[in-house]
Legacy VTK file of the C-alpha trace (Angstrom):
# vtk DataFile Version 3.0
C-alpha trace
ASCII
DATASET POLYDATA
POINTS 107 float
105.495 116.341 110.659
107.785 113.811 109.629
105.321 111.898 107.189
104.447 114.841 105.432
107.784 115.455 104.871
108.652 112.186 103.506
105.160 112.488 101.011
106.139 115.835 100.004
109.580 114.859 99.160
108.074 112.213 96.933
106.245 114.361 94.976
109.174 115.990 94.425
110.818 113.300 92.909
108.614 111.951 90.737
107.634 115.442 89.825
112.054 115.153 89.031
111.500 111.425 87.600
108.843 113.306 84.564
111.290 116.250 84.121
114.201 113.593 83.221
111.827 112.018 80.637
110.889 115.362 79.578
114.477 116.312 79.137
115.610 112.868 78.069
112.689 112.725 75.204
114.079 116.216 74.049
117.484 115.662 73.581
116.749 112.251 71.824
115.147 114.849 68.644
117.984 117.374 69.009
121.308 117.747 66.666
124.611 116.419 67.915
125.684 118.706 70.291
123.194 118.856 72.824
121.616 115.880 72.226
124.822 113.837 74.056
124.626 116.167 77.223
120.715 116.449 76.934
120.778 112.845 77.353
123.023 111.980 80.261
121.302 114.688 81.635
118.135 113.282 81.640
119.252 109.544 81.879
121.279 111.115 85.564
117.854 112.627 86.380
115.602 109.462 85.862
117.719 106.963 87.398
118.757 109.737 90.446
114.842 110.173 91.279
114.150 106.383 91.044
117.030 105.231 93.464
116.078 108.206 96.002
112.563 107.427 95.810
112.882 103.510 96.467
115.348 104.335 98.866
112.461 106.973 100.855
110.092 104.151 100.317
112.256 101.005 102.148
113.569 104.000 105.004
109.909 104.740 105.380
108.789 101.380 105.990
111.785 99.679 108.350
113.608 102.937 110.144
112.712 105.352 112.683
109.856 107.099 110.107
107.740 103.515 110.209
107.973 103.145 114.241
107.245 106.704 114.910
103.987 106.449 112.761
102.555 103.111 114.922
104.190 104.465 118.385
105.518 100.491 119.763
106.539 98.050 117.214
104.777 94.486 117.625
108.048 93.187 118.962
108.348 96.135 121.820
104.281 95.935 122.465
104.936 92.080 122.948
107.864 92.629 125.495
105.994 94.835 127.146
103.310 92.839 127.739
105.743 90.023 128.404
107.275 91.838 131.254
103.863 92.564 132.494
102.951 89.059 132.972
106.232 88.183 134.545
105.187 90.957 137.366
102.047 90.058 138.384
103.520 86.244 138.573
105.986 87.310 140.791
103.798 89.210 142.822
101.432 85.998 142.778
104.448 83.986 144.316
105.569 86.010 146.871
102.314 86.421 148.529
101.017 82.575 149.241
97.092 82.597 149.278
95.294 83.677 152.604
98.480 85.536 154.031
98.791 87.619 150.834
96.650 90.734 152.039
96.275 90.232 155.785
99.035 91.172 158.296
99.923 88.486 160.446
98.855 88.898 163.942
102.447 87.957 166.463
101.153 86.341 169.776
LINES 1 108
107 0 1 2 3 4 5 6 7 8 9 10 11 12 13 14 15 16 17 18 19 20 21 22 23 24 25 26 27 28 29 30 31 32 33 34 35 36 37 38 39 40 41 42 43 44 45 46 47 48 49 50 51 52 53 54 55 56 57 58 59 60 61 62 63 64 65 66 67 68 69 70 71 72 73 74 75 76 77 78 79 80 81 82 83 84 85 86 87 88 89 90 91 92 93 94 95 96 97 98 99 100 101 102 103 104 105 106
């Protein structure tokens, strides 16, 4: 749910990114009076949509959004398996070979 609300937010700003030109490219043929506020309008617009959208992109790639997509990061999958190991070594150690399954018999 959360990725397709990070692609559709995307679209919307580069759909916002064209709109800016659009507006920007207008204003640029227009008389004095608009043309000043047509283009701050459209320069706020452009440079608005490109900071949100490379700011989406670098969230989506190194917060929550990119480690919720793969489940474990590398670093937690290693750890894991780390711990693991460490376990079954432990396990290893405390039961000596021979004696390890086998009750010992008192006489």
């Amino acid at each position: 749910m959360g990725l397709l609300l990070n692609e559709i937010l995307t679209v919307v700003l580069l759909l916002t990114l064209g709109l800016g030109y659009i507006v920007f490219y207008l204003a640029n043929r227009e008389e004095k009076g608009l043309k000043l506020l047509g283009i701050g309008i459209g320069a706020f617009m452009i440079v608005f949509s490109i900071l949100l959208i490379l700011g989406n992109a670098v969230l989506l790639n190194m917060g929550s959004g990119g480690c919720a997509r793969r489940g474990m990061s590398g670093k937690e999958m290693l750890m894991r398996k780390q711990m693991m190991m460490q376990k079954q070594m432990m396990q290893q150690m405390r039961a000596p070979a021979g004696k390890a399954l086998l009750p010992s018999a008192k006489k």
